[in-house]
N, C-alpha and C positions, 0 to 999 in steps of 0.2 A: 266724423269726417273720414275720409279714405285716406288710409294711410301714403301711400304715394301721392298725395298733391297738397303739397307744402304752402303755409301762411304765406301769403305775398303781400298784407300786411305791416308796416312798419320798416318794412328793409331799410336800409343803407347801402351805397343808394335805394332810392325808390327802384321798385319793380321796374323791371323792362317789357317793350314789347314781345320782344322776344319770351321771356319769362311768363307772362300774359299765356302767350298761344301755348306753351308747352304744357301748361296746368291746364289749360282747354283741350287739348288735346287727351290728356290722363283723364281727364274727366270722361269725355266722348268716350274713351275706350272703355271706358269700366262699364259707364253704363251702358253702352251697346254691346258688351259681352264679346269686343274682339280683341284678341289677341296678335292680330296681323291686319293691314289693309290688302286690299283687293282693288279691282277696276270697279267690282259691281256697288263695294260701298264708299269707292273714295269722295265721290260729289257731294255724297250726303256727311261724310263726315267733315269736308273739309266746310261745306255751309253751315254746320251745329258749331265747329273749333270757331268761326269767325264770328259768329253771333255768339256764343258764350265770352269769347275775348272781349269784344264791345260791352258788353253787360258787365265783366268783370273789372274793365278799367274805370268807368262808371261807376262800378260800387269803390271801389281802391279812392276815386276821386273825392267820393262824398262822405265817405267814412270820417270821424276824428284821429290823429295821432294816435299810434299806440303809445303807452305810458315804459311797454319795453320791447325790444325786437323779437321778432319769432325765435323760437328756442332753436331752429333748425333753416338749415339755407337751403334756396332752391337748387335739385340739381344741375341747372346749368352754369350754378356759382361753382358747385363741389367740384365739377370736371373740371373749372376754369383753371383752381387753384391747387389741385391735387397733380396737375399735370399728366404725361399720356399714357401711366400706369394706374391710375385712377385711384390714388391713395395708397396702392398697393407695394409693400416693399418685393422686388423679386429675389429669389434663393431657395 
């Protein structure tokens, strides 16, 4: 699996939409090989993010319980709780 897109598996809470699109998103990019959007790929990436979300909430729904939670949170939990230095101490 690619390292940047996190278990959305088992959370506590369950996954968000939010959360959904954003590992759709990391996904799109890896495998389109972009590093940046543009005007000329934004349609096609934003119709693969919306179809791999649906497919992904889908599989999330039909899966069993994990037995324990992902070892690692998504990062839109990490920025949530890290606050606006982003875990970072400043000095």
């Amino acid at each position: 699996m690619c390292r940047n897109i996190t278990a959305l598996r088992g959370l506590e809470p369950p996954a968000t939409q939010e959360e959904i699109s954003a590992a759709a998103l990391q996904y799109v990019r890896k495998v389109g090989g972009l590093s940046s959007l543009s005007p000329r790929t934004q349609d096609a990436v934003d119709r693969a993010v919306q179809q791999i979300a649906q497919a992904t909430t889908e599989l999330l729904a039909e899966l069993p319980e994990r037995r324990q939670p992902p070892a690692t949170e998504p990062p839109l939990r990490r920025l949530a709780t890290s606050g606006p230095t982003g875990g970072r101490s400043r000095g």
